[in-house]
C-alpha positions in Angstrom: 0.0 0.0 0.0 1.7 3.4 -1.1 1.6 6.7 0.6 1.2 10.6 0.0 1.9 12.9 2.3 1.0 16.3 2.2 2.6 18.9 4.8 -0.8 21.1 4.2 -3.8 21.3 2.3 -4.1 24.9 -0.1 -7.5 26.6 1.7 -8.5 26.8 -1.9 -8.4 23.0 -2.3 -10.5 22.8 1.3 -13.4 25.2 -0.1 -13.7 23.0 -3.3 -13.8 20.4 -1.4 -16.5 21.7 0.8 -18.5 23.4 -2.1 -18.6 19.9 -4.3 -19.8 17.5 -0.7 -22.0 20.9 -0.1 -23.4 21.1 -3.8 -24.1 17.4 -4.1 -25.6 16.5 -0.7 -27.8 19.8 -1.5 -29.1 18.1 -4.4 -29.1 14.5 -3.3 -31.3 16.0 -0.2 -33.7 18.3 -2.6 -34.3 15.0 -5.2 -35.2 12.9 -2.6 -37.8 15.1 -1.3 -39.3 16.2 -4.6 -39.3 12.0 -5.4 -41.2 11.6 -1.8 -43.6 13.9 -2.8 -44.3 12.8 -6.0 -45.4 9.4 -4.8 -47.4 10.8 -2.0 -45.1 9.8 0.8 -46.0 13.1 2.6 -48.1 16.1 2.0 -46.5 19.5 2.4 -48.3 22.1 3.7 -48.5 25.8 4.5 -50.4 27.2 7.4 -51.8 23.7 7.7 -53.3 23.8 4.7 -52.3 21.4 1.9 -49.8 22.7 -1.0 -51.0 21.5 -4.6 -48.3 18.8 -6.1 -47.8 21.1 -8.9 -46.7 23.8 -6.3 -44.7 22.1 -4.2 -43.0 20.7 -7.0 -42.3 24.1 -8.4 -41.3 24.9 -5.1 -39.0 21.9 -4.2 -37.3 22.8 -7.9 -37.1 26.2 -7.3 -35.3 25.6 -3.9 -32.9 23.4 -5.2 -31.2 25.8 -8.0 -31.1 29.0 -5.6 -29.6 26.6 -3.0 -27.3 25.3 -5.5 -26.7 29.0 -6.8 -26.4 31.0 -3.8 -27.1 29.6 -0.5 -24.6 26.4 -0.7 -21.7 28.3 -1.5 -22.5 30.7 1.5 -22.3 28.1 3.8 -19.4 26.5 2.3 -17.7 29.9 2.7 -18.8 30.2 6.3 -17.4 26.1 7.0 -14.3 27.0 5.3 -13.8 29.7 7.8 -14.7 28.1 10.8 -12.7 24.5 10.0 -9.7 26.0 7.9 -8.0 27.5 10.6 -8.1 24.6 12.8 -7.1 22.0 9.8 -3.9 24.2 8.8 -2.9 24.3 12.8 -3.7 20.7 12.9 -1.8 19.9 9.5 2.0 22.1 11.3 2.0 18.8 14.1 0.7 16.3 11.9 0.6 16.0 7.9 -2.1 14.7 6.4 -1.9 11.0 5.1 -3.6 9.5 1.8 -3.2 6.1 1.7 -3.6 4.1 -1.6 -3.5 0.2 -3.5 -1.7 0.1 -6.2 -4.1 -2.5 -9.0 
């Protein structure tokens, strides 16, 4: 089994990393509702009364490309700055370690 080290990860590199997991989870998240209420699993509502499919659906698309647009890369931005910090302390004491099988 080989072995990279890498004394620190570029904050760059980090946020990618955290926009893509962000991005996709977002999505995967969104779908799965949207599929849920498409086969009647649930019945949104608002002010306790029932949403039409056709709105909901609307809705549930609408959601998911402004989250994808503006609200996932907030939060990504706002991880980044909270984790960063601590990952490049972290990475001075110990590097980080990617292990891999060679096929």
């Amino acid at each position: 089994m080989g072995k990279v080290v890498a004394k620190r990860i570029r904050g760059g590199t980090f946020f990618k990393l955290l926009l893509i997991g962000s991005v996709v989870t977002h999505i995967l998240a969104t779908l799965l509702v949207m599929i849920s209420v498409a086969l009647g699993l649930f019945e949104p509502t608002q002010a306790g009364e029932p949403i039409p499919i056709l709105k909901s659906e609307l809705f549930l698309l609408i959601y998911l490309v402004v989250g994808a647009i503006f609200a996932v890369p907030i939060w990504a931005g706002i991880f980044w700055l909270s984790l960063y910090p601590g990952i490049w302390v972290y990475s001075i004491f110990r590097p980080t370690e990617i292990h891999y099988r060679e096929f």
